[in-house]
C-alpha positions as CSV (number, residue, x, y, z in Angstrom):
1,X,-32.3,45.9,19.5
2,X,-34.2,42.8,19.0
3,X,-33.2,42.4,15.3
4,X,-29.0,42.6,16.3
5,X,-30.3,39.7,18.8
6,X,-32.1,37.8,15.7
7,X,-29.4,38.6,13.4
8,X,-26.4,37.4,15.6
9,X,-28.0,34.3,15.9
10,X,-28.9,33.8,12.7
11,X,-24.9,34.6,12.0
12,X,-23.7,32.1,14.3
13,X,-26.1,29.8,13.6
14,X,-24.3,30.2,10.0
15,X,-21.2,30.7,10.6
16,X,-20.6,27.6,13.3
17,X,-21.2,24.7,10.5
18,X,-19.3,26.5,8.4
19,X,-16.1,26.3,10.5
20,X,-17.2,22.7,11.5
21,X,-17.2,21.6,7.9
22,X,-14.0,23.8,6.6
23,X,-11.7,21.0,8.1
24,X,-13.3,18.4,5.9
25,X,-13.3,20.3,2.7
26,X,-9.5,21.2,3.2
27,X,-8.7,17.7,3.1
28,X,-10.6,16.5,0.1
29,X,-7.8,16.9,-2.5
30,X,-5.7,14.9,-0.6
31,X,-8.3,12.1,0.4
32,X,-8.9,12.1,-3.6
33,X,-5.2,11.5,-4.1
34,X,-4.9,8.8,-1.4
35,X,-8.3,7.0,-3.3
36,X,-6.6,7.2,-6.5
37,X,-3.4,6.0,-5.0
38,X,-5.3,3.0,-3.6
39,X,-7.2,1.9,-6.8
40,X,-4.2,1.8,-8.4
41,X,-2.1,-0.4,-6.0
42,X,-5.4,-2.2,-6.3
43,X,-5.1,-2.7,-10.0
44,X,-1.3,-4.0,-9.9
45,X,-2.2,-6.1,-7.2
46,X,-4.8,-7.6,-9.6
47,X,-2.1,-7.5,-12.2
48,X,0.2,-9.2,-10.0
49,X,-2.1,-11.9,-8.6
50,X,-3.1,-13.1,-12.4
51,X,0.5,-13.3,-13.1
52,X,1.2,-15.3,-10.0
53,X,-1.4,-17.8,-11.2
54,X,-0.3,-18.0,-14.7
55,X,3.6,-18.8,-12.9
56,X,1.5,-21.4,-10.6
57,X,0.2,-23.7,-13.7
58,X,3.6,-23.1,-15.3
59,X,5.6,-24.5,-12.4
60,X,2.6,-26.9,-11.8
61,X,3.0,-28.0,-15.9
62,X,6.8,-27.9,-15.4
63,X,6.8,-30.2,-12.3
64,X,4.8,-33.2,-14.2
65,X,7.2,-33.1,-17.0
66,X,9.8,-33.6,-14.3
67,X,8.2,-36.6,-12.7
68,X,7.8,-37.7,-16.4
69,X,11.2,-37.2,-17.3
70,X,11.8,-39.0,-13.9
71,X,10.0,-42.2,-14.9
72,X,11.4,-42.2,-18.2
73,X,14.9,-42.2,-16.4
74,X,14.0,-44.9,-14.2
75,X,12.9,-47.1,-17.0
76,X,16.1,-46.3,-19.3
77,X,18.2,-47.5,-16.1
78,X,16.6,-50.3,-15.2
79,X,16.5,-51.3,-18.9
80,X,20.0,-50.9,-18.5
81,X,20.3,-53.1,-15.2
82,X,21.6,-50.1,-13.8
């Protein structure tokens, strides 16, 4: 009698993490996906954010030849006695 006691507790006391942890393992795949998912929308961010900088200097580079062409315009029309 003693050893059903000891072997139903030693069951439970088996069984019960078992069915506590089960919830977690079903949802690994899918947490994996979602990581993967998320390190690359990390990576095109990256992508996205060098780009962004490269467009900065080039609107930057663009904007002084603009105020250089502007100057240049300025002194042609006053040369002009415009």
């Amino acid at each position: 009698m003693v050893k059903w006691i000891v072997l139903a507790v030693v069951v439970a006391a088996l069984v019960v993490p078992a069915l506590a942890v089960r919830p977690v393992l079903v949802r690994l795949p899918g947490l994996h996906r979602a990581a993967l998912g998320l390190q690359q929308r990390q990576a095109q961010a990256e992508s996205l954010a060098v780009g962004a900088e490269a467009l900065q200097q080039r609107v930057t580079a663009l904007q002084e030849q603009a105020d250089t062409m502007a100057q240049r315009l300025a002194v042609i029309k006053a040369k002009r006695g415009e």
